[in-house]
C-alpha positions as CSV (number, residue, x, y, z in Angstrom):
1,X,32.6,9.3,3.8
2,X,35.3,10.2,6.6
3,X,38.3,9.0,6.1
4,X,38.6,8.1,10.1
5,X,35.0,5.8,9.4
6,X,36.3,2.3,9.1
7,X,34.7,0.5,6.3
8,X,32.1,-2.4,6.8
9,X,32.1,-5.3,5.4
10,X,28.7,-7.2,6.1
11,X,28.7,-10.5,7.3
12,X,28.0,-13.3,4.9
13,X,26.3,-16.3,5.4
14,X,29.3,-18.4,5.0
15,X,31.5,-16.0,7.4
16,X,28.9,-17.2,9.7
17,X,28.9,-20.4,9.0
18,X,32.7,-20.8,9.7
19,X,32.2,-18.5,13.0
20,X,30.0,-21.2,13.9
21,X,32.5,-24.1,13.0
22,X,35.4,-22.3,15.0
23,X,33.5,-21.2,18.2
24,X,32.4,-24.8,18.4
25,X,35.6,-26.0,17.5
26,X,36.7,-24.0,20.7
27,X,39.1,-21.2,19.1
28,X,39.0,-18.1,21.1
29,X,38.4,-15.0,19.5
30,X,41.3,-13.4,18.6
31,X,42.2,-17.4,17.0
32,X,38.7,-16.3,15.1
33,X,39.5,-12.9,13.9
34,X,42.4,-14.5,12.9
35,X,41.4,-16.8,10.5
36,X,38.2,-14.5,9.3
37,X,40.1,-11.7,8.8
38,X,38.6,-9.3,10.3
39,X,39.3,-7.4,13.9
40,X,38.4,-9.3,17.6
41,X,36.2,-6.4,18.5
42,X,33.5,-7.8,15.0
43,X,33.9,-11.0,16.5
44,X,32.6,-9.4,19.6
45,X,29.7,-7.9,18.0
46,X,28.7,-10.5,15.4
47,X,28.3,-13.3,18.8
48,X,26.1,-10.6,20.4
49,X,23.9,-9.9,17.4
50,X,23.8,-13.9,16.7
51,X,22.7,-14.4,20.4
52,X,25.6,-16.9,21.1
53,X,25.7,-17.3,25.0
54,X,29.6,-17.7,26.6
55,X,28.0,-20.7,28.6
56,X,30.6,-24.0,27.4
57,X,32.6,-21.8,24.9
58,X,36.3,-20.5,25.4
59,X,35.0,-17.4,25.2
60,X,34.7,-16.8,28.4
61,X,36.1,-13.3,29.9
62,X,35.0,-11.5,26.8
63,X,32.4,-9.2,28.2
64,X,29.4,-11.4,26.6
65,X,26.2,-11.8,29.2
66,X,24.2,-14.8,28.6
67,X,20.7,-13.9,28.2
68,X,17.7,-15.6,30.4
């Protein structure tokens, strides 16, 4: 492996789970990375790949597109 490659880590259900909780709970993402530990840029990507529309979240600004 490169040494430049950042390392996954795969997303749990229970990383999910409280990803869920703190969206909902209206923490913006950088409040999310925070307490997951991990960088705002997974955040990004684990909301796209879960579907999660920025329609009545704080998340708004963040480059998400709802989908129709």
């Amino acid at each position: 492996m490169n040494p430049s490659t950042p390392v996954r880590r795969p997303w749990t259900a229970d990383k999910r789970k409280k990803l869920d909780e703190l969206i909902n709970a209206g923490k913006t993402a950088p409040e999310v990375a925070a307490a997951l530990q991990r960088k705002p840029t997974s955040i990004y990507a684990q909301l796209q790949r879960l579907e999660i529309k920025k329609t009545n979240r704080r998340l708004a600004g963040i480059g998400l597109k709802a989908k129709k």
